[in-house]
N, C-alpha and C positions, 0 to 999 in steps of 0.2 A: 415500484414493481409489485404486485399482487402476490400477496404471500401465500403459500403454500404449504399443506399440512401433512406429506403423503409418507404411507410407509415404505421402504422403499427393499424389495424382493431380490436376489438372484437366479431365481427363475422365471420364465416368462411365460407361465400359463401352467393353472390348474392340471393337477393329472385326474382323470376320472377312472375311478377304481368300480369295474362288472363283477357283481357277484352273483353270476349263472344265468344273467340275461342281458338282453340289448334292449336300448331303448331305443324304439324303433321311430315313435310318432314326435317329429321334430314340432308339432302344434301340441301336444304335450308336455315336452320337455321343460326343463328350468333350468337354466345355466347358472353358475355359481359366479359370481360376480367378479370379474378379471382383476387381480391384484394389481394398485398401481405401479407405475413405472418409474426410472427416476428421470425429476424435471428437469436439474441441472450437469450432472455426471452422465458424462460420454464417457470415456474410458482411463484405463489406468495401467500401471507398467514399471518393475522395481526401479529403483535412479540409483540406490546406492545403499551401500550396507556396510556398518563402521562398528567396531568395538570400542570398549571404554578406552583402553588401550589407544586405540586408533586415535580417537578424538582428544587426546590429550596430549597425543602428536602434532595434531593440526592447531590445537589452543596455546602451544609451549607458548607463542609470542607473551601473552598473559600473566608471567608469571609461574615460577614453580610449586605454589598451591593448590594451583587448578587442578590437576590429578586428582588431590584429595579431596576435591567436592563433586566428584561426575559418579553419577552412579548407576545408570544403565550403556547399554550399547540403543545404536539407534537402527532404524530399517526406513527409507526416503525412497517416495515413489512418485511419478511424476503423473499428474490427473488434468484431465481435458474435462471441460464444462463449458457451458452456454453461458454465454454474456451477451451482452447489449453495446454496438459499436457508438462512436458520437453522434452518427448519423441516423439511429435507430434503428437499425440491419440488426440482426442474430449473427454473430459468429462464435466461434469455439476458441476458446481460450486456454490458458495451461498456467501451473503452478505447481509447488513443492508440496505433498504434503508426509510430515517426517514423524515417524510411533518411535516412542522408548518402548526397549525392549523390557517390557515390565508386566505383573500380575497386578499392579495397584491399579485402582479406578481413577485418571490421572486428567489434571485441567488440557485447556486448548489456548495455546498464544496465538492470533494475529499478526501474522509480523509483514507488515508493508517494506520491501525495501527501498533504498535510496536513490540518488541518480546512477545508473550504466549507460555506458556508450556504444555495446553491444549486445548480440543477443547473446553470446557465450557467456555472459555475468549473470544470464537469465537464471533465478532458485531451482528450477525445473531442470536445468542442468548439473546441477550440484557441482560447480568448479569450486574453488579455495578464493576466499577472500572473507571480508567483515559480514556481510549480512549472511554468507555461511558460516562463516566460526558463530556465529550469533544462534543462529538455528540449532545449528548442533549441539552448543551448551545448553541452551534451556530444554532440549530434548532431552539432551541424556540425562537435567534436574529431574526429568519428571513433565514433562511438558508433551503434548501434542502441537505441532507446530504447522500452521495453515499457514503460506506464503506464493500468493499470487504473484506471477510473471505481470503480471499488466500488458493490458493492452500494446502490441508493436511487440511482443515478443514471446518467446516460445513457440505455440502453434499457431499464436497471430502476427508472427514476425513478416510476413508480407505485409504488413500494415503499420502506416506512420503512428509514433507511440503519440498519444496525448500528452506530453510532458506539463506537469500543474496542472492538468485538468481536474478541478475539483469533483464533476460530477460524475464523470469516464473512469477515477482512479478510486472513488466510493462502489460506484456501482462491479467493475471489474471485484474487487477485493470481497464483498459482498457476496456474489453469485460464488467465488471461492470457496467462501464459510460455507453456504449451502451446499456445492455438490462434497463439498468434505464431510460434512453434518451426513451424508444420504452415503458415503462410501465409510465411512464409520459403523452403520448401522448394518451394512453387508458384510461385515469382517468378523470374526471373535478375537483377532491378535494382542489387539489391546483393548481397554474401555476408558471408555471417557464416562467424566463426572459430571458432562453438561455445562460447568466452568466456563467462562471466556473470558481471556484477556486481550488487550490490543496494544502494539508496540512498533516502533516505527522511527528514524531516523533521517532528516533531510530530507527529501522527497518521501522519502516512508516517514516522516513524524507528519507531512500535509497530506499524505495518503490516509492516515490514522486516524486522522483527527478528522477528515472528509467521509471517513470510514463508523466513525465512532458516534458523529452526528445522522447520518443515515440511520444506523443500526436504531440509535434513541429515537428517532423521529417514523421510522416508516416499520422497521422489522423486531422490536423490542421482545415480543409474545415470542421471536422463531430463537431469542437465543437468551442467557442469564449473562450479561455482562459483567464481569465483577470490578475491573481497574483498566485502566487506559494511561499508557505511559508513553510520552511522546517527546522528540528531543530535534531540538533545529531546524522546525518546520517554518513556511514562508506564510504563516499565516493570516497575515494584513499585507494582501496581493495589493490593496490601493497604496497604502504606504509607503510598500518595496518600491512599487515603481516610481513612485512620484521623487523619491529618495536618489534614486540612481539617476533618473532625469538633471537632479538640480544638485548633487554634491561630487564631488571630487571622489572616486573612490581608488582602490587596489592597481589597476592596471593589470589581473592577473588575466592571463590568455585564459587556460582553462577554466575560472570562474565567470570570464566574461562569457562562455559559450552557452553557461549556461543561463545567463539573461538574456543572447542572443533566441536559445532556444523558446523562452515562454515568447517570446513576443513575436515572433514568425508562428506560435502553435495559436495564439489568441486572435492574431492575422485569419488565419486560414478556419479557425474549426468555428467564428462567430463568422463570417463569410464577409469580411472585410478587403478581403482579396490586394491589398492596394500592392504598388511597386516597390521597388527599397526603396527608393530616393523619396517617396512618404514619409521614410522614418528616420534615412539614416546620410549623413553628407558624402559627398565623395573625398577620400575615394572608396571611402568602407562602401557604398552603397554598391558599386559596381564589382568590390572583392567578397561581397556577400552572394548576390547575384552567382558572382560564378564558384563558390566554393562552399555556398549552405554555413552550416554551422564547425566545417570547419578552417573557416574564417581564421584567422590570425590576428586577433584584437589585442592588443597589448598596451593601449591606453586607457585611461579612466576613463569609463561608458557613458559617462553623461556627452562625453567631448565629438561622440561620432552622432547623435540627434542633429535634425537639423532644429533652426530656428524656429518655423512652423510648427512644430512637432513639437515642440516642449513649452510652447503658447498653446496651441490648444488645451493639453494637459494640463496645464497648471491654470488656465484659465476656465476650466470647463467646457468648452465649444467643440472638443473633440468626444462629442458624447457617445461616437460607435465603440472606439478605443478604451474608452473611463467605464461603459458599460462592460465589458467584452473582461477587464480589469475584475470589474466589482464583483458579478457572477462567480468569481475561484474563492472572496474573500470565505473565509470559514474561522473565523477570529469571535466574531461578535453573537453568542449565544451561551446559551445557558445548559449548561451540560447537567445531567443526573447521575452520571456514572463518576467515582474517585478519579480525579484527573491530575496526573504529575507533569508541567513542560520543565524540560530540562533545556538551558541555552548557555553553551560561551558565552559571555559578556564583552569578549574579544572578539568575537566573528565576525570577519572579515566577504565573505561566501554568504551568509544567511545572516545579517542585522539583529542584533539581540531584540531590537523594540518588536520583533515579531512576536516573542514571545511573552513580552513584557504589554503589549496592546493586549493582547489575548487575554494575558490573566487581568489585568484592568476589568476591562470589556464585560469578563464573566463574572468576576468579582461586584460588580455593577447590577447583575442582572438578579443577584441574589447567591450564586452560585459559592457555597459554603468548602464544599470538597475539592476545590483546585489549588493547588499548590504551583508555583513559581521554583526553580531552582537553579540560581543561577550560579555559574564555573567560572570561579574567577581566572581571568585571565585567560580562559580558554578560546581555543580556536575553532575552527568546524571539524578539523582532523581530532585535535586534540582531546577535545571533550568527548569523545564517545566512549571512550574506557569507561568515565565516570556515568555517563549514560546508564553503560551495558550493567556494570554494577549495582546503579540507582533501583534499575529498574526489577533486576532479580531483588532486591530487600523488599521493593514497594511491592512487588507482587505476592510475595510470600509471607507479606504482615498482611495481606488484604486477601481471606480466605474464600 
């Protein structure tokens, strides 16, 4: 996207000040040249306003130390901005953006969330769950905290969400920063240091990391990235799948939905269009067909392919589907910014080798500042505590 350098006003036109006359002859005149407007911020509107107090209410899960590290209250408002649909359309998008109540000149997190199943878990909403108790701690550390709805939800909730869309979940997150960046500059409540960090979990660690490579690649000049901390993300999209194709895995309903979900969204948004019975045997084909992704999968996922389908793949000949695949991979490059992946080793939902490809991968490339961390034993549930922890130390040793 074309990057953009604008200052960005609360008024919308010069006032011209007459001192005892008019200017009458308009081929005369000079007009003063119209302040720009902003490119990305459509509008804004409180979501929510918490005390320190509050917030250590909603943290108790955490531990009874948390109280004594929270040091501001927070103010959460929810902001519409222009993005870019998969289909190249403009629409308007929405997301969280939360100020600690503070005088200090204070950094910006990124925080991509994870997978929801509605739009009520959208940040813009500010309900109780993990990626808001998330929000709110680093907020009230001292953080400003940007956290895009993504695409299919908030104010784009008419519209099917991109789920793993590498380039949809970079560019939405992206347009974020910026109309936050531009509604920052119209406020005095708080100030920012210009700082940015990027953090994200399970769909928000491949939102982050889709997010983090964008930023280093296209928009580097529009921001100062300092650290990127990322945890569970699917980031060797070839690997997952070929993975789940050809091993035995969980049987969990709710995890299998959501490999039902990427591959109906890879279906549809590379224009592959095909039937179920392309992908899947009966009688899953025909209880997909009529129930979408809330299907009732309760066997190991490789078990409902058909035969065709898992020949192509593993043979290469299904090159719509292997292509459609590759395009999300965001594993294999060479980052500049301090990068932490934190993974269960146990993950049963997200395959540790995602994260362990990754750092190979960049490790390979040259890439010095990546760090590996893996949680023994952990799960996808499990490991996020250690996550959430990891990620406030790494951030706050990396100034």
């Amino acid at each position: 996207m074309k990057k953009r350098f604008d200052l960005l006003p609360l008024r919308q036109a010069w006032v011209l000040l007459a001192f005892g006359f008019l200017f009458l002859s308009s081929c005369d005149r000079t007009d003063p040249p119209a302040e720009p407007q902003n490119q990305y911020l459509v509008g804004s509107s409180v979501g929510t306003e918490l005390s320190k107090d509050q917030i250590a209410q909603q943290l108790a899960g955490f531990g009874p130390l948390i109280s004594g590290i929270l040091k501001n209250g927070i103010k959460g408002y929810r902001i519409t901005y222009k993005t870019t649909n998969t289909d190249g359309q403009e629409i308007t998008a929405s997301g969280a953006l939360i100020l600690p109540v503070t005088a200090d000149a204070v950094p910006m997190v990124s925080v991509q969330h994870g997978t929801i199943t509605s739009d009520d878990q959208a940040p813009s909403n500010f309900k109780d769950g993990a990626d808001a108790s998330l929000n709110s701690l680093f907020s009230s550390l001292g953080y400003i905290i940007s956290a895009p709805d993504y695409i299919g939800y908030g104010a784009s909730k008419d519209l099917p969400h991109p789920y793993e869309h590498r380039a949809s979940l970079a560019s939405a997150s992206l347009d974020m920063l910026r109309a936050s960046k531009e509604f920052l500059k119209g406020q005095n409540a708080v100030k920012w240091n210009n700082k940015l960090y990027i953090a994200g979990y399970s769909e928000g660690g491949f939102a982050s990391m889709s997010l983090q490579k964008a930023i280093e690649e296209e928009a580097s000049s529009e921001f100062d990235l300092r650290a990127s901390s990322l945890g569970a993300g699917a980031y060797d999209k070839t690997a997952f799948m070929k993975y789940l194709i050809n091993t035995k895995t969980h049987g969990i309903a709710g995890y299998n939905r959501s490999y039902l979900w990427v591959t109906l969204t890879y279906d549809r948004l590379y224009g592959l269009n095909r039937p179920k019975s392309a992908y899947f045997k009966e009688p899953y084909a025909t209880q997909i067909d009529k129930s979408g992704l809330d299907a009732n999968i309760n066997v190991s996922f490789n078990t409902i392919f058909t035969d065709a389908f898992i020949k192509g793949v593993n043979d290469g000949t299904d090159k719509g589907f292997l292509d459609a695949v590759a395009n999300n991979n965001v594993y294999d490059w060479k980052p500049k910014t301090p990068t932490q992946l934190y993974h269960g080793d146990a993950d049963q939902l997200v395959f540790f080798f995602n994260s362990k490809n990754a750092f190979d991968a960049m490790r390979k490339r040259g890439a010095t500042n990546v760090d590996l961390i893996a949680i023994p034993g952990g799960d996808h549930g499990s490991s996020l505590q250690s996550y959430l922890f990891g990620t406030l130390s790494f951030f706050t040793s990396t100034p």
